[in-house]
C-alpha positions, 0 to 999 in steps of 0.5 A, a space after each residue: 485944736 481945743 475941742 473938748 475930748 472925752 471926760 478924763 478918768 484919772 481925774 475922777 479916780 483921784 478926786 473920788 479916791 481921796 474922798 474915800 480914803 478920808 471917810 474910810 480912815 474917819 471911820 476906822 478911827 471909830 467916828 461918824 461919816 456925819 461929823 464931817 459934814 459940817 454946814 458952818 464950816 464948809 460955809 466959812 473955808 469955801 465962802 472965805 477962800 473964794 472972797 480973797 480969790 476975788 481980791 486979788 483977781 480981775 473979775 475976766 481972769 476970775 471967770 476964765 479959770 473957773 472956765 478952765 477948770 472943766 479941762 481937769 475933767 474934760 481937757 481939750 482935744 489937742 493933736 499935733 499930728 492933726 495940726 501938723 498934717 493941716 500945716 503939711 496940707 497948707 504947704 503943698 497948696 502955698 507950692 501949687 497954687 500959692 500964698 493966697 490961695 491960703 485966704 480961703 482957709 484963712 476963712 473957714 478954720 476954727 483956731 483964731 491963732 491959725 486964721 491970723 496967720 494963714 491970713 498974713 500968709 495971703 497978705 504976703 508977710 515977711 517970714 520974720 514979720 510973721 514970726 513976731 507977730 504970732 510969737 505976741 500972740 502966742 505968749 498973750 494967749 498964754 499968759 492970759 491962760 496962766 493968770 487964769 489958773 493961778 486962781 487955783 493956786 491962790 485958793 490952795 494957799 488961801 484955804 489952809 488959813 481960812 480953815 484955821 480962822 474957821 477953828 478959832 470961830 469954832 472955839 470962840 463959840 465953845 467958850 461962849 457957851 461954856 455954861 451950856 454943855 449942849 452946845 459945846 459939842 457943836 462948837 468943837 466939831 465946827 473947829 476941827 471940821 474948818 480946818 479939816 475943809 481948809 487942808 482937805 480942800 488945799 490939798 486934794 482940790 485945788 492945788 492939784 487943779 492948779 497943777 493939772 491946769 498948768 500941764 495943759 497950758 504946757 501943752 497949748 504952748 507946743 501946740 502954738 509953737 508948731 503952728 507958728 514954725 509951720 507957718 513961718 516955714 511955709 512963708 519961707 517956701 520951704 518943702 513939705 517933706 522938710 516941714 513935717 520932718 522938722 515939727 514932727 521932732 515936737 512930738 514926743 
């Protein structure tokens, strides 16, 4: 259910877009590539927004999300007609051979959720037993998923402010070397540029992140809500043809 696919190329056409169109507008404005490029300021917005990202996160969500952040470039593979046909296949060996005859799959499948449940379906669990169960499993796995890719979140509201603290160390820096003209230049463009980082990187990085993170999310949620119907019908014993019938009424 969660191998990882080919790389996404909406999401490199996007990021690379954006990119493009703020060197192409800086240029047309008649300034330098170069002056964007600004060390100090990259240092404060990113180093800043990543210490209050830390703040506020346990350190196992942290490192989950920036986990989950390589789905926006490879997301993973997730089929339901392949989940549905597994479920379809499970069925008719429960009608033939029986509930336990399931352990033996139990064994060998990959997907944790799956293998929890088609092992209480050879333990001979109650259907309703067997919902509830797997409907906690289901919502901690993607709570714990939506706690992860809200760190994105919070670097998008936390980024725009840090750029602005940025700009006013810049300024600070002007005003203290007023009397050397050499340096004001520098103390400027640290200014303009934090805020430009802050906004730029909000914006077009990690709120749209966030926002992709969640769509996948959405779509693991359909995936583990097939499975749990599936397996609850097939604790039902109901037919094949009728199981596939009905979840293939998630596909959309």
């Amino acid at each position: 259910m969660n191998k990882p696919s080919r790389i996404d190329f909406n999401s490199v056409v996007g990021i690379l877009l954006a990119a493009i169109a703020i060197a192409a507008g800086q240029t047309l404005e008649g300034g330098h590539i170069g002056s964007l490029l600004q060390a100090a300021a990259f240092v404060i917005v990113v180093g800043g927004t990543l210490g209050a990202v830390l703040l506020q996160t346990k350190v196992k969500v942290f490192v989950n999300g920036m986990k989950m952040g390589v789905w926006v470039f490879y997301p993973p593979s997730l089929s339901p007609q392949i989940t549905i046909s597994q479920i379809i296949h499970w069925a008719q060996i429960s009608r033939k051979e029986g509930l336990l005859a399931l352990e033996r799959y139990a064994e060998v499948v990959t997907d944790p959720l799956a293998r929890k449940g088609l092992q209480l379906l050879a333990d001979g669990s109650q259907p309703d037993k067997l919902r509830e169960v797997m409907e906690i499993e289901c919502y901690s796995l993607e709570s714990y998923q939506r706690k992860s890719a809200r760190i994105w979140e919070a670097a998008g509201g936390y980024a725009p402010t840090i750029g602005i603290l940025g700009a006013v160390l810049g300024l600070i820096q002007v005003m203290e070397n007023l009397s050397d003209p050499e340096r004001l230049g520098e103390g400027v463009a640290v200014a303009f540029v934090a805020t430009v980082y802050g906004v730029a990187l909000a914006n077009l990085v990690f709120l749209p992140i966030a926002n992709k993170l969640k769509h996948i999310i959405e779509e693991y949620a359909v995936m583990r809500e097939i499975l749990v119907d599936g397996l609850v019908a097939i604790a039902d014993g109901e037919n094949p043809r009728l199981i596939e019938s009905r979840l293939k009424g998630y596909i959309v």
